[in-house]
TORFIKE-684797 format. One line per 5 residues: number of its first residue (from 1); their letters; for each residue x, y, z of N, C-alpha, C. Coordinates in Angstrom, 1 decimal, decimal comma. Example, Ala and Ser with C-alpha at 12.3 -4.5 7.8 and 13.67 -1.06 7.14 Angstrom:
# residues 2
1) AS) 13,2 -5,7 7,8 12,3 -4,5 7,8 13,2 -3,3 7,8  12,8 -2,2 7,1 13,7 -1,1 7,1 12,9 0,0 7,9;
END
This chain:
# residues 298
1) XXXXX) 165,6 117,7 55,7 165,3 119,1 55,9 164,3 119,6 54,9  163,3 120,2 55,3 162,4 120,8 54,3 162,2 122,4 54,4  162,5 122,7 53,5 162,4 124,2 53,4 160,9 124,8 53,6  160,7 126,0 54,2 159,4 126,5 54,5 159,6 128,3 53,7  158,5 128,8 54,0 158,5 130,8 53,7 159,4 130,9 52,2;
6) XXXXX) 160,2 131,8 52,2 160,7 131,6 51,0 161,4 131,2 50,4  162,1 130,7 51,6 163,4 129,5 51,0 162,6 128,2 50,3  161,3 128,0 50,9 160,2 126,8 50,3 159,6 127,5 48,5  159,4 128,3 48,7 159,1 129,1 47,8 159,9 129,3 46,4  161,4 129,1 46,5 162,3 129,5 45,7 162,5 131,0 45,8;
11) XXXXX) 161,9 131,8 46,8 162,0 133,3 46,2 162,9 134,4 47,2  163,8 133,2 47,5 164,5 133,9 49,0 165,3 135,6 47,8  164,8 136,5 49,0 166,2 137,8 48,4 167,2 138,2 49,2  168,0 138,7 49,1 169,6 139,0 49,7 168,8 139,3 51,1  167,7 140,1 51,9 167,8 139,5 53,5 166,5 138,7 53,7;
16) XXXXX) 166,3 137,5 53,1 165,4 136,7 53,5 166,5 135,7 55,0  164,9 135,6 55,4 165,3 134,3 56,4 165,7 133,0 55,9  165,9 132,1 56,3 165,7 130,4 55,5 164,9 129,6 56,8  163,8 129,6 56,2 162,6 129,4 57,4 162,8 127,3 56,8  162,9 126,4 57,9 163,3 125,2 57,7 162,5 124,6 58,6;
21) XXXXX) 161,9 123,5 58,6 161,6 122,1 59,5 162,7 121,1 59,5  162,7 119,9 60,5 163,2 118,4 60,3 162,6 117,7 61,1  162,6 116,5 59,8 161,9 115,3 59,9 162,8 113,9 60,1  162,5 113,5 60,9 163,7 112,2 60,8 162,8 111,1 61,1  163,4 109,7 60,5 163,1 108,6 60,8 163,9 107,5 61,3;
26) XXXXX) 164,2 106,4 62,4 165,3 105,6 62,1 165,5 104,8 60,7  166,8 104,4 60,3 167,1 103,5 59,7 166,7 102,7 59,7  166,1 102,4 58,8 166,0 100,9 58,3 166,2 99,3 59,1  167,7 99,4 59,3 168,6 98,4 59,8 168,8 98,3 61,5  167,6 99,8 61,7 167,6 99,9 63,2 166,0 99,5 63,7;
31) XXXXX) 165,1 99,3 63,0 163,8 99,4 63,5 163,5 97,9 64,0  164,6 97,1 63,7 163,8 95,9 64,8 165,0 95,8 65,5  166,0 96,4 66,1 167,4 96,3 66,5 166,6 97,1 68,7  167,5 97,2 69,2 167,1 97,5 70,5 166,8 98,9 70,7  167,5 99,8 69,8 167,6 101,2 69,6 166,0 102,1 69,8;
36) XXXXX) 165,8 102,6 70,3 164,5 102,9 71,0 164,2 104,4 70,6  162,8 104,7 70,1 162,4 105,7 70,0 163,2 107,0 70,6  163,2 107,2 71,4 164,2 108,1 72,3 165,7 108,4 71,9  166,3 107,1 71,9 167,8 108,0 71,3 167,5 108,1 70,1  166,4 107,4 68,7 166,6 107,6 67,8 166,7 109,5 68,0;
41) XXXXX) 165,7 109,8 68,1 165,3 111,4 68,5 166,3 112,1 68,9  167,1 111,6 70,2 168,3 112,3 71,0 169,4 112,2 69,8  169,5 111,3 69,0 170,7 111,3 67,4 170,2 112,0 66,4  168,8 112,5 66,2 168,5 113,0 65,4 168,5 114,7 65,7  168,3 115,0 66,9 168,5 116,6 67,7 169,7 116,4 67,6;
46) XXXXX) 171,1 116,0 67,8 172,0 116,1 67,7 173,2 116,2 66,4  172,0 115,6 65,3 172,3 116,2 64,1 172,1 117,5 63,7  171,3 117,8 64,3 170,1 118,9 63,6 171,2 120,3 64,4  171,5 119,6 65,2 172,4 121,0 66,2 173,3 121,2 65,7  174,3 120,2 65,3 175,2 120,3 64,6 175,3 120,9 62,8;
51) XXXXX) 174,5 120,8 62,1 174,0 121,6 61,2 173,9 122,8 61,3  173,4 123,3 62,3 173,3 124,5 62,3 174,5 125,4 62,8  175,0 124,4 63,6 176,4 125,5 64,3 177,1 125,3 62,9  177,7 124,5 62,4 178,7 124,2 61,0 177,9 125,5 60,3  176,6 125,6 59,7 176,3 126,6 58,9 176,2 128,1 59,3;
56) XXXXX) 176,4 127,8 61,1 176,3 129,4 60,8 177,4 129,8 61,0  179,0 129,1 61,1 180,3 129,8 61,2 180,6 130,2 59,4  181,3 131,2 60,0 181,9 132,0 58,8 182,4 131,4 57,3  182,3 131,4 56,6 183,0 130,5 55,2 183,5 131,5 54,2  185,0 132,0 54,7 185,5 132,7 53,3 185,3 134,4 53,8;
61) XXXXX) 184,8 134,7 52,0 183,8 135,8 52,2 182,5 136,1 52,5  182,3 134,7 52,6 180,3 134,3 52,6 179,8 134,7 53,9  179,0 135,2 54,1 178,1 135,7 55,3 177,7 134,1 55,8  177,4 133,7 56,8 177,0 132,3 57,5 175,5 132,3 57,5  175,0 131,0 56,9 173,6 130,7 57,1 173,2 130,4 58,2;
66) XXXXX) 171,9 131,2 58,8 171,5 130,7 59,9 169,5 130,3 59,4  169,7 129,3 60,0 168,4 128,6 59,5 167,8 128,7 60,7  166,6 129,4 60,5 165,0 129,6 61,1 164,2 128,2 61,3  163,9 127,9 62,6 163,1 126,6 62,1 161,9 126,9 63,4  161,6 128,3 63,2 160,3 128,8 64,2 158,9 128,2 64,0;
71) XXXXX) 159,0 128,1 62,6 157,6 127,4 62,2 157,5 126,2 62,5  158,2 125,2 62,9 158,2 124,1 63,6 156,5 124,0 64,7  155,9 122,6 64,2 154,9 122,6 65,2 155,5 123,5 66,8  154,8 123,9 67,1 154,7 124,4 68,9 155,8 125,5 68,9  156,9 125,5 68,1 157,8 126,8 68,0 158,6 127,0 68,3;
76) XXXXX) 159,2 127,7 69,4 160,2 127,3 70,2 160,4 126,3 71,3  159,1 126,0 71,5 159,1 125,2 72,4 159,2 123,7 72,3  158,6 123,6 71,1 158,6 122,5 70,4 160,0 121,5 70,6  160,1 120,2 70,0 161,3 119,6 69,6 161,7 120,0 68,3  163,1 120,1 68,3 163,5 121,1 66,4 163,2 119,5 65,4;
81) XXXXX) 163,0 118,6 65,8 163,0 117,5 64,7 162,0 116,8 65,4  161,4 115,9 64,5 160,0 114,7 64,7 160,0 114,0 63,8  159,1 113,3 64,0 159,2 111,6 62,8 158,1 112,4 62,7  157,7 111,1 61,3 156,5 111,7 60,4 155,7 111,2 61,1  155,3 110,3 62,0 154,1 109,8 62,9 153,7 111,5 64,1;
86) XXXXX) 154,9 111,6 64,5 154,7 112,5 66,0 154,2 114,3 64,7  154,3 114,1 63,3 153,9 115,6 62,7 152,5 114,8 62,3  152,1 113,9 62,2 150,7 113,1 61,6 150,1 113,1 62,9  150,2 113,3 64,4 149,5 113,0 65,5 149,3 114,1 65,4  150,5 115,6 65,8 150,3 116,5 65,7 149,3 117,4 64,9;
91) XXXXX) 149,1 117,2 64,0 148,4 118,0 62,9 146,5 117,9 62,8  146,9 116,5 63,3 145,4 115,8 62,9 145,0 116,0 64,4  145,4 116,4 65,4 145,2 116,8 66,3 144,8 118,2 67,0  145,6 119,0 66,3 146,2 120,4 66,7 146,2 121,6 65,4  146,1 121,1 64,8 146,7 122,5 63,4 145,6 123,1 63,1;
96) XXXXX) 146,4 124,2 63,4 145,2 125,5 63,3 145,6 126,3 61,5  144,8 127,3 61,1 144,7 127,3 59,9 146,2 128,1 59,5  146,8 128,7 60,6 148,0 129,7 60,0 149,1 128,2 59,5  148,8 127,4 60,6 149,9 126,2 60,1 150,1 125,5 58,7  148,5 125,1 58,1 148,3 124,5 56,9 148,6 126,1 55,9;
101) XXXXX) 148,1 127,1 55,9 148,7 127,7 54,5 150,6 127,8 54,8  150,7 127,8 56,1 152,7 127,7 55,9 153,2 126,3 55,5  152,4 125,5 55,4 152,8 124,3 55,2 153,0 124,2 53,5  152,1 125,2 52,6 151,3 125,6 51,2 153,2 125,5 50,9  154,4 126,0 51,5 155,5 126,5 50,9 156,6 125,6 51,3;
106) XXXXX) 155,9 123,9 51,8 156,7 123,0 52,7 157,6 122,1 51,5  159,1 122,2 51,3 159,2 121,4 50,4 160,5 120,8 50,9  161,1 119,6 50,2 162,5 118,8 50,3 163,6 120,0 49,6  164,5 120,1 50,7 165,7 120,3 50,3 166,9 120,0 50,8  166,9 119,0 51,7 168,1 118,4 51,6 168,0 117,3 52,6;
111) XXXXX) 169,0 116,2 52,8 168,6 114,6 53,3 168,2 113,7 52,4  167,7 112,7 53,2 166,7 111,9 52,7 166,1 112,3 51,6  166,1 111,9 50,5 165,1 112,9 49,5 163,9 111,7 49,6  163,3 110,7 50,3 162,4 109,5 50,0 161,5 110,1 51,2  162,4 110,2 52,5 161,8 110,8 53,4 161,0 112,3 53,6;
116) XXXXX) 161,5 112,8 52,7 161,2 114,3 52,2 159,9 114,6 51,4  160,2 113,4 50,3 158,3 113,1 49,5 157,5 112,9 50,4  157,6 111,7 51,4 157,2 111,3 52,0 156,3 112,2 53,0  156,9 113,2 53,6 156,3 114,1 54,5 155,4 115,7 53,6  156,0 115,4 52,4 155,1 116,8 51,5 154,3 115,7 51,0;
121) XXXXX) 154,1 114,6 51,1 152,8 113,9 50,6 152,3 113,5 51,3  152,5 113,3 52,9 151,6 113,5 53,6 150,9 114,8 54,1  151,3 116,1 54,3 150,9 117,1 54,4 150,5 117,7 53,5  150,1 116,9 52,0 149,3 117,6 51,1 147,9 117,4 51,4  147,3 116,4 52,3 146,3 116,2 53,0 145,6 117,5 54,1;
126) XXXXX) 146,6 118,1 54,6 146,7 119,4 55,1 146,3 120,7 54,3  147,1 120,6 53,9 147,3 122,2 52,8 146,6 122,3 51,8  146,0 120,8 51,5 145,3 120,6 50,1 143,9 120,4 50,3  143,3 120,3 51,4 142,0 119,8 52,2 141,1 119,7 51,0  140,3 118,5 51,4 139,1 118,4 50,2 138,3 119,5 50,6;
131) XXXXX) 137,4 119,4 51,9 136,7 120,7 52,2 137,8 121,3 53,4  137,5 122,3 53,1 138,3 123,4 54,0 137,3 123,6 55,2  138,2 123,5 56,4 136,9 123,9 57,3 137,2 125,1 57,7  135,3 125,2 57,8 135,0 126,8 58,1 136,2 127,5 58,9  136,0 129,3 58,3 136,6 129,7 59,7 138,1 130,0 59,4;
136) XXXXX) 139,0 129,0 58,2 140,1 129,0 58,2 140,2 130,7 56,8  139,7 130,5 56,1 139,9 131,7 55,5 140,1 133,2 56,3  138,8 133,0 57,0 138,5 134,1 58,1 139,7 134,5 58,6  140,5 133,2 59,3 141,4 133,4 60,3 142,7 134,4 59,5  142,8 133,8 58,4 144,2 134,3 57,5 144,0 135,7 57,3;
141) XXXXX) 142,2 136,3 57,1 142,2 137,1 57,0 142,2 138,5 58,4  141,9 137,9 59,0 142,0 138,5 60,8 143,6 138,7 60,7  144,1 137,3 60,5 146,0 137,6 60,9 146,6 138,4 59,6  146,3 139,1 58,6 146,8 139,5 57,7 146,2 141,1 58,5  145,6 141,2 58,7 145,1 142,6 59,2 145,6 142,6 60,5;
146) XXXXX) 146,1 141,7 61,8 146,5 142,4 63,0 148,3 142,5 62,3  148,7 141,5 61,6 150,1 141,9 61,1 150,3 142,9 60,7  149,2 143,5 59,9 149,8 144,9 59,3 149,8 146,3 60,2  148,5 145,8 61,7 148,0 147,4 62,3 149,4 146,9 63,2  150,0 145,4 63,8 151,3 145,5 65,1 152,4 145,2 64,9;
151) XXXXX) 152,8 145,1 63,5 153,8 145,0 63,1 155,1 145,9 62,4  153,8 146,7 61,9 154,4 147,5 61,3 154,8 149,1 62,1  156,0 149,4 62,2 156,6 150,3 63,6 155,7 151,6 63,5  155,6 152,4 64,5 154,9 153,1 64,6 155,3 154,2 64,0  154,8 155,0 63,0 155,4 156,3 62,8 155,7 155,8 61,3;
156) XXXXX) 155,6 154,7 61,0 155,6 154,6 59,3 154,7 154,7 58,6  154,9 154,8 57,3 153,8 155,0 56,2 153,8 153,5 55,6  152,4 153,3 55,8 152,0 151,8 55,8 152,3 151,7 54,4  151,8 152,8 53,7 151,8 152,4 52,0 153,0 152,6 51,4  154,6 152,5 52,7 155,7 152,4 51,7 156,3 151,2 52,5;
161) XXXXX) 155,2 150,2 53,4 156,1 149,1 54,0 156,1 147,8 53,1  157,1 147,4 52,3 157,0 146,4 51,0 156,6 145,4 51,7  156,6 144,7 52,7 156,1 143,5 53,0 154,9 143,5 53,8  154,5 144,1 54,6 153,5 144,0 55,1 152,2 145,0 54,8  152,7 146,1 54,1 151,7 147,1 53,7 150,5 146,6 52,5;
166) XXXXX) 149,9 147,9 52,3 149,1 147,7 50,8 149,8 146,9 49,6  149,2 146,3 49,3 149,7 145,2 48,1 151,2 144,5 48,5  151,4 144,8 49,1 153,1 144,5 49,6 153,0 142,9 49,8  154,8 142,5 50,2 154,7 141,0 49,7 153,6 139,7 50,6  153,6 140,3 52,1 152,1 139,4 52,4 150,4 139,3 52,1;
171) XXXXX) 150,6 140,6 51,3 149,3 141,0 50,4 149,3 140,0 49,4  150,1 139,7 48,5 149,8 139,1 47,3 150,1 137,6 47,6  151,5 137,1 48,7 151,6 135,7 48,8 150,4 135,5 49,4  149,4 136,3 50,4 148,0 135,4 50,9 147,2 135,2 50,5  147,2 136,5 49,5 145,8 135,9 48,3 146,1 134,8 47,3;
176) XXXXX) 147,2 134,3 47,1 147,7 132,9 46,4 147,5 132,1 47,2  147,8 131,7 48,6 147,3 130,8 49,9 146,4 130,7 49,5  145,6 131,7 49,9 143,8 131,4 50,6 143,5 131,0 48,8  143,6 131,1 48,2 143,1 130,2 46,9 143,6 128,7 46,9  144,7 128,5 47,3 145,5 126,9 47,0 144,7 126,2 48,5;
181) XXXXX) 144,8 126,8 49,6 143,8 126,5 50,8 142,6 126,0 49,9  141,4 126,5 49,0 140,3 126,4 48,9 140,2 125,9 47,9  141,2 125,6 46,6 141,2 125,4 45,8 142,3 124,0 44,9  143,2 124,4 45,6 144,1 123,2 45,2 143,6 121,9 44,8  143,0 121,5 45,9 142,5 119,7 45,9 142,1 119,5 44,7;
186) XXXXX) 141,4 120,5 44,1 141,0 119,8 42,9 141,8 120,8 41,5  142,3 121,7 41,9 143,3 122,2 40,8 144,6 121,9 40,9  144,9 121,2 40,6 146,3 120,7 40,7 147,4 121,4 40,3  147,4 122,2 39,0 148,2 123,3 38,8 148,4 124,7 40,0  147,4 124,3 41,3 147,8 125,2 42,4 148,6 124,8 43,2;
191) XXXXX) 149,0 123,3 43,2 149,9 122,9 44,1 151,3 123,4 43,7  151,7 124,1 43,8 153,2 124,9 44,1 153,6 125,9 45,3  154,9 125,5 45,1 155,3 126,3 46,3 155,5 127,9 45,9  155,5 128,5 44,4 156,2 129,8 44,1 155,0 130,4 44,0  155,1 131,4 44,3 154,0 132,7 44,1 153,4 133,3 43,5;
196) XXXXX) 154,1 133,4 41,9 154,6 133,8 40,8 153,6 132,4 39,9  153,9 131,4 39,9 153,3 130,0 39,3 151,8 130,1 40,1  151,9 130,5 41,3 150,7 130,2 42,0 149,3 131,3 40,9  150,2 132,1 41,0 149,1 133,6 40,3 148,8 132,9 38,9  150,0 132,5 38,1 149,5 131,6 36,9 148,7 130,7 36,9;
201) XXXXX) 148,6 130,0 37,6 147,8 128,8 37,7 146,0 129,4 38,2  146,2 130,4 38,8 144,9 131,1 39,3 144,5 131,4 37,8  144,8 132,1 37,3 144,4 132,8 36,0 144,2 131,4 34,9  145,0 130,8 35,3 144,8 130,2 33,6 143,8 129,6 34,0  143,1 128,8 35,2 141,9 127,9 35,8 140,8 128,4 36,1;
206) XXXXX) 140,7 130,2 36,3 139,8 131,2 36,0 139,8 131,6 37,6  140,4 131,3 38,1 140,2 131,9 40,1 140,6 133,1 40,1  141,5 133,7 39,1 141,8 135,0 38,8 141,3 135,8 37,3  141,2 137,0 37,0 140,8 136,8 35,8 142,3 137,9 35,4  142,8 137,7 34,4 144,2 137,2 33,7 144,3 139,3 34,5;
211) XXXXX) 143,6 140,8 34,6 143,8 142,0 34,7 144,0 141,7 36,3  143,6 141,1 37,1 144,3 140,2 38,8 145,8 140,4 39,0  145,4 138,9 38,2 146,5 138,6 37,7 147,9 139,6 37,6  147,6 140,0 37,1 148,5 141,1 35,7 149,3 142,0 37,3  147,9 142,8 38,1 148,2 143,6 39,2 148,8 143,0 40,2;
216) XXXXX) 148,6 141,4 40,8 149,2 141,3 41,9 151,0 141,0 41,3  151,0 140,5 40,3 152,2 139,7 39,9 153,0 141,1 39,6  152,8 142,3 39,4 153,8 143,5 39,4 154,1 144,2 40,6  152,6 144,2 41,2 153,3 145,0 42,8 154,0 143,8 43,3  153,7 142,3 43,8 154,9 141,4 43,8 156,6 141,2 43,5;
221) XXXXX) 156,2 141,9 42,3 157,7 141,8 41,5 158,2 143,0 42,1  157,4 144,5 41,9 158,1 145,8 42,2 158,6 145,5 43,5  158,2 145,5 44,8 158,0 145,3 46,2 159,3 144,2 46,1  159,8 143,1 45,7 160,7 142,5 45,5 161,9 142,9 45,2  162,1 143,7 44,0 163,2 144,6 43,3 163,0 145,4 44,5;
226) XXXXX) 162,0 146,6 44,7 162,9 147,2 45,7 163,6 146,8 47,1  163,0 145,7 47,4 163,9 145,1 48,5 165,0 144,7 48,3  165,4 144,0 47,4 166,7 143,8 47,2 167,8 144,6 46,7  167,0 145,7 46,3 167,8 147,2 45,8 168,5 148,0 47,3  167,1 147,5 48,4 167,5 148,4 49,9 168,8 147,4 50,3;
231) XXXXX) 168,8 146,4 50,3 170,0 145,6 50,8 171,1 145,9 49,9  171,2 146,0 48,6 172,3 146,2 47,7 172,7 147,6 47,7  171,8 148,7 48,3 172,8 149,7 48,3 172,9 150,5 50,1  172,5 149,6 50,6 172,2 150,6 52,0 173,5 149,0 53,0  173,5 147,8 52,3 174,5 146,9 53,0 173,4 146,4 54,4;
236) XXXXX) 172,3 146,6 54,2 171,5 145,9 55,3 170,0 145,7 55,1  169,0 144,5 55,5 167,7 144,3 54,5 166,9 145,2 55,3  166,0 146,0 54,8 165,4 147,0 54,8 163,6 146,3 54,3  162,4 147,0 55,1 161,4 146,4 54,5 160,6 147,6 54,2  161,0 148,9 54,5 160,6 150,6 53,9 161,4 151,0 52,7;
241) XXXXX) 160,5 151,8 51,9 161,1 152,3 50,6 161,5 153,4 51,9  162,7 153,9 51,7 163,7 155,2 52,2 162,7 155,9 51,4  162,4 157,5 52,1 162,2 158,5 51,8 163,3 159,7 52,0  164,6 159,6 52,5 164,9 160,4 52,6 166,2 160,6 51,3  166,2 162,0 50,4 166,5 161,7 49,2 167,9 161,1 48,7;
246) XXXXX) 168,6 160,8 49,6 170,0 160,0 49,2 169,8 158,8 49,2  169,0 158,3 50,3 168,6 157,0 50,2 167,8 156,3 49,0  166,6 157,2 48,7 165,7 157,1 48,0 166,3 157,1 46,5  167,1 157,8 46,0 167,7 158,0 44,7 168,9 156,9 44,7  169,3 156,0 45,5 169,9 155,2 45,3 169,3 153,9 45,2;
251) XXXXX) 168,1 153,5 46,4 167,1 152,5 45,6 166,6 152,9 43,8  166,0 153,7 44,0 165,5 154,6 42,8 166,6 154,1 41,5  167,7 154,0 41,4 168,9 154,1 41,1 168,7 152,6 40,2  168,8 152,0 41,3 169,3 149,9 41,6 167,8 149,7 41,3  167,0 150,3 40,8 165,7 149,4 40,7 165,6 150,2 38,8;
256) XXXXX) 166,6 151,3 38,3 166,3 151,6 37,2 166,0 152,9 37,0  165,4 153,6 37,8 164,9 155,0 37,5 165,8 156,4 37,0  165,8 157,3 36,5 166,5 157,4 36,1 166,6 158,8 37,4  167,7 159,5 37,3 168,6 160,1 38,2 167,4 161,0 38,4  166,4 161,8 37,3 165,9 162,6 38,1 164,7 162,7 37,9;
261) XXXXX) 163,9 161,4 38,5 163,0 161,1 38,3 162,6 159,5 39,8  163,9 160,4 40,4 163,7 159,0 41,7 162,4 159,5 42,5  161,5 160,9 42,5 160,8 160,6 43,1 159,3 160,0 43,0  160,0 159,9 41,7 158,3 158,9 41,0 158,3 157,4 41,3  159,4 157,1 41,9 159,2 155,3 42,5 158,5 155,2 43,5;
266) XXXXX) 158,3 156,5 44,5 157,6 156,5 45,6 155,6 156,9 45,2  155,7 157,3 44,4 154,0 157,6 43,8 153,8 156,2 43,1  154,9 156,1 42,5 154,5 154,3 41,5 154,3 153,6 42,3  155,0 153,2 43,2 154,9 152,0 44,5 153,2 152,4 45,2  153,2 153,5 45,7 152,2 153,7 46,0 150,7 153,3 45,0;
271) XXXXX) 150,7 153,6 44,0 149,8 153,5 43,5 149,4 152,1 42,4  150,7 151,3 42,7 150,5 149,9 42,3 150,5 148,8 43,8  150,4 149,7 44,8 150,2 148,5 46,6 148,6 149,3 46,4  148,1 150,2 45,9 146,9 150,1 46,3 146,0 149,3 45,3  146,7 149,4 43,8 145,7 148,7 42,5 145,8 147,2 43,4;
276) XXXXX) 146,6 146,4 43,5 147,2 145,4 44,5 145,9 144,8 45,4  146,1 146,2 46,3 145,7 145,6 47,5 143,6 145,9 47,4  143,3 146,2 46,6 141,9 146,2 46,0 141,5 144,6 45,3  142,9 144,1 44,5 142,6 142,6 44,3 142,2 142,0 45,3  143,6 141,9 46,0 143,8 141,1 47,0 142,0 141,1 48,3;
281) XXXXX) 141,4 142,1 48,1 140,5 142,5 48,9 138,9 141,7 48,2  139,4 141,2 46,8 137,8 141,1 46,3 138,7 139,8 46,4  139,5 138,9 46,4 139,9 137,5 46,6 139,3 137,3 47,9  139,8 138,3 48,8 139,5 137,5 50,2 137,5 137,1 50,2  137,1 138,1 50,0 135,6 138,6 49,4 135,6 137,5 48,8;
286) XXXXX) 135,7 136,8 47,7 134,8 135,8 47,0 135,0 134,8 47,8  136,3 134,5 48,7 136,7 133,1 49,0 135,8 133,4 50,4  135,5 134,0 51,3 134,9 133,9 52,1 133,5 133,9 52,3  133,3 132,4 52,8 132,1 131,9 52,8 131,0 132,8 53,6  129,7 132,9 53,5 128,5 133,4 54,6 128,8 133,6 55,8;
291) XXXXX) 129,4 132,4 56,5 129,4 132,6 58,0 130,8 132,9 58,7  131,6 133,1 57,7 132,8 133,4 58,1 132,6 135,0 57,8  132,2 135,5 56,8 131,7 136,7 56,7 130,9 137,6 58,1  129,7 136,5 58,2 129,5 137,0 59,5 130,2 137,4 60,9  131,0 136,2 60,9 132,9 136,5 62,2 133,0 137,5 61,8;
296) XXX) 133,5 137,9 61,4 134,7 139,3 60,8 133,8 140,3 61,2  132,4 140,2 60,9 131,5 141,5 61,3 131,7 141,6 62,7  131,4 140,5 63,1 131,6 140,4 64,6 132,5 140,7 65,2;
END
């Protein structure tokens, strides 16, 4: 199983998803035996099914995991498991740019752990590209801007939506991508899956300059705390800072502020998603080449 989004990441919060792939291979003691591509596959979906029902029944007090595995080549439509040959056909065939930066957060977390290296060392070929081809920056940047104008419900204030708004958490994890996209292969301290390491590794190698730095890694962090403050006091995951003042003084509350001064979290947030999202805007800017420049005008 390899963890993807933020379960890949290490940075899951109380309502993250657990975004996952599976990779299977036969056994060893079956590859010259009669056992044939096909059932290997048909035993391998039927592990994979069985995982998931066991995880998502009840345990105790514990809420049930249910694992995401949408990012899977093709999606839903896709098969939920593949050998490393049918994701090596796929890729080298098919992968478009959104696939290789979600691949940027692809790691082993549970099985096979030989099989697991195996497939983040081959898909460092992917994610790590010597030259990046054209076009892919562009793209992340097109999809980072239709996610924010159709995603975000209508009637909200974009500058209080923590994940998708100004500086909010797809603002800062894409400007860490589109650097590891463009840059990794040969910075090696970019190869990580955390967000947080990724911004370090920018700065100390100079891709950021350390006052970047400084901005994305706090609206990051703020936008984080208050999310997990909305789940811890409202009992369900929330991706808007509440404005309405019982709500608001209880985030306000869980994130530290003091009783009468909750409505300064809402000017702070505001005014650290825009210092944010002015980074995040000269990153896209430097990493974007002439003629990709040109697309976007287009």
């Amino acid at each position: 199983m390899i963890a993807m989004g933020r379960l890949g990441g290490g940075e899951l919060s109380y309502g993250s998803d657990a975004d996952v792939v599976f990779v299977h291979e036969p056994a060893e003691e079956s590859t010259n035996s009669a056992v044939t591509d096909s059932e290997v596959a048909d035993a391998a979906r039927m592990v994979v099914a069985e995982l998931l029902r066991l995880l998502a029944l009840p345990a105790g007090g514990d809420p049930p995991l249910i694992l995401d595995a949408q990012l899977r080549p093709e999606g839903r439509t896709g098969p939920m498991t593949r050998t490393l040959a049918s994701y090596a056909a796929y890729f080298n065939r098919w992968s478009q740019g959104w696939e290789a930066q979600a691949l940027l957060r692809a790691r082993p977390v549970a099985g096979d752990a030989a099989l697991g290296e195996r497939f983040c060392s081959w898909v460092d070929k992917i994610r790590y590209p010597s030259n990046l081809r054209p076009g892919v920056v562009a793209e992340v940047v097109r999809l980072r801007g239709r996610m924010e104008a159709e995603r975000i419900p209508a009637g909200v204030d974009h500058t209080l939506h923590l994940k998708l708004g100004p500086g909010g958490l797809a603002d800062v994890e894409w400007a860490v991508q589109v650097l590891q996209l463009r840059h990794a292969h040969r910075v090696p301290a970019l190869r990580t899956t955390s967000t947080l390491a990724g911004l370090r590794a920018a700065a100390a190698t100079g891709l950021l300059d350390p006052g970047e730095a400084a901005t994305l890694t706090q609206a990051w962090t703020m936008a984080s705390r208050i999310r997990n403050a909305i789940m811890l006091t409202r009992g369900r995951p929330g991706d808007v800072l509440p404005r309405q003042p019982r709500a608001l003084a209880q985030v306000a509350g869980a994130v530290g502020y003091p009783a009468d001064r909750t409505d300064a979290l809402v000017s702070d947030y505001r005014r650290v998603g825009a210092h944010a999202r002015a980074v995040v805007e000269a990153v896209f800017a430097r990493e974007l080449d002439r003629r990709e420049l040109d697309g976007l005008d287009g």
